[in-house]
C-alpha positions, 0 to 999 in steps of 0.5 A: 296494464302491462301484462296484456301489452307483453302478452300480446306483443310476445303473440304478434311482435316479437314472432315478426322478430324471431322469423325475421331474424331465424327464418330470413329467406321464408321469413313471411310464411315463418311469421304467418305460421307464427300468428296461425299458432294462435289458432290453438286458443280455440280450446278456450271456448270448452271453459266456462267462462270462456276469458278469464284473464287471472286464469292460467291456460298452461294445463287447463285447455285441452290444446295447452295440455301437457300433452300437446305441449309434448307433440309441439315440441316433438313437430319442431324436430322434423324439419317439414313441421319445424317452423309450426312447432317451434310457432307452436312452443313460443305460443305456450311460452308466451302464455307461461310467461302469463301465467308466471305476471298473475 
């Protein structure tokens, strides 16, 4: 019962916090970008099933690759791209976490 409270609280609360307090003068556009992040979970509908909650996303979708995982953190060191990519981190992180309660 926990899990799913921490896992989407760390996707939709918390980035209200993070942009509040890292980003205060663009801290709207820092918390959208933060919820667009989710849009990654669309490599979720190549699996079959397409949910399914004991299966760890880290290293299975392509968008959750270790990969792009590298390209995320490589666009949170430009600055025109920071915000997206640290948006971009926090999403995986939060998924790790995930990963690490099953």
């Amino acid at each position: 019962m926990i899990r799913p409270i921490l896992h989407y609280g760390f996707h939709l609360i918390l980035p209200l916090l993070i942009a509040i307090l890292f980003f205060p003068k663009q801290w709207k556009r820092a918390y959208i970008l933060f919820i667009a992040a989710m849009l990654i979970d669309i490599d979720h509908i190549l699996a079959d099933p397409i949910f399914d909650p004991n299966r760890c996303s880290i290293g299975y979708h392509p968008l959750h690759s270790y990969y792009a995982i590298a390209v995320y953190g490589v666009l949170s060191f430009f600055s025109k791209t920071r915000i997206i990519g640290l948006a971009l981190i926090w999403h995986i992180l939060t998924d790790y976490l995930d990963c690490l309660m099953m």
